[in-house]
C-alpha positions in Angstrom: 8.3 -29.5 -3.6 9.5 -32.9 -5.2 11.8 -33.6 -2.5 9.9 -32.9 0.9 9.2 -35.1 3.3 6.8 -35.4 5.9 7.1 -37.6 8.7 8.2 -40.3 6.0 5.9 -39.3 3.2 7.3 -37.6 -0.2 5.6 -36.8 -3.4 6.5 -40.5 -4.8 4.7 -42.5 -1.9 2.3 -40.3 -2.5 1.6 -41.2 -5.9 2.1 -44.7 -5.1 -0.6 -44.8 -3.1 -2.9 -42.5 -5.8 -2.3 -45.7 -8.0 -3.6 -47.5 -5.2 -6.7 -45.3 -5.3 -6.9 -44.9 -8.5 -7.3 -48.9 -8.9 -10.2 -49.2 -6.3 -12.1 -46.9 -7.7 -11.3 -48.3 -11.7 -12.3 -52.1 -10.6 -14.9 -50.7 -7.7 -13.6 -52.6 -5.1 -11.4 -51.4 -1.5 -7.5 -51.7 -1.7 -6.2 -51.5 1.6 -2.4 -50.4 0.7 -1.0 -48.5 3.2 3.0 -48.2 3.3 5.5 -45.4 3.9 8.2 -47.0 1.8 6.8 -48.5 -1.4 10.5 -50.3 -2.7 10.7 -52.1 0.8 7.1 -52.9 0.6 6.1 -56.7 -1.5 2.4 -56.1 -1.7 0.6 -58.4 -3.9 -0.3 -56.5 -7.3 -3.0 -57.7 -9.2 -3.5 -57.8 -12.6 -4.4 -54.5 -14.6 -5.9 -56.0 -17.3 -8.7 -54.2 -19.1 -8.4 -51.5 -15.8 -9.6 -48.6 -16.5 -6.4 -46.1 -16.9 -4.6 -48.8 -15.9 -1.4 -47.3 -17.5 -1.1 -44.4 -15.6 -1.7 -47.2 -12.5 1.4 -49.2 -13.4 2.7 -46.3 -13.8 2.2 -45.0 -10.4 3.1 -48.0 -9.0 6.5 -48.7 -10.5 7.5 -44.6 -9.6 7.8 -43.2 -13.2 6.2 -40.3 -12.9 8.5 -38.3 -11.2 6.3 -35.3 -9.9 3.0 -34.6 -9.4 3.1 -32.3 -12.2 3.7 -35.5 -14.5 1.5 -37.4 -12.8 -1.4 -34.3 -14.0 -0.3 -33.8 -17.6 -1.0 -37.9 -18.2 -4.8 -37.5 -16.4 -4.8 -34.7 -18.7 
């Protein structure tokens, strides 16, 4: 399940982009962040200070969780 792709999208973008999602609803504002390759992509990442679960965020962003079952046990 970790390693399936779909037209482009894997488990990691998709968790990327949960980050992303995450953030905008932590700091109640829109993030439009939409890539299919987060290492290619430079978006501009703002500052996570006093985010709400801005740990797992950073997280998310920099790809260390490395499944979604990860991802669940630190929103746990």
């Amino acid at each position: 399940m970790d390693t399936i792709s779909d037209e482009g999208l894997t488990v990691k973008i998709e968790i990327y982009h949960l980050g992303w999602i995450l953030y905008s609803i932590s700091v109640w504002q829109v993030c439009e962040v939409y890539c299919f390759n987060p290492e290619q992509a430079n978006p501009l990442v703002p500052s996570l200070e006093g985010v709400l679960f801005a740990d797992i965020i950073q997280k998310c962003w920099s790809h260390s969780y490395i499944n979604a079952e990860k991802l669940q046990m630190a929103l746990v």
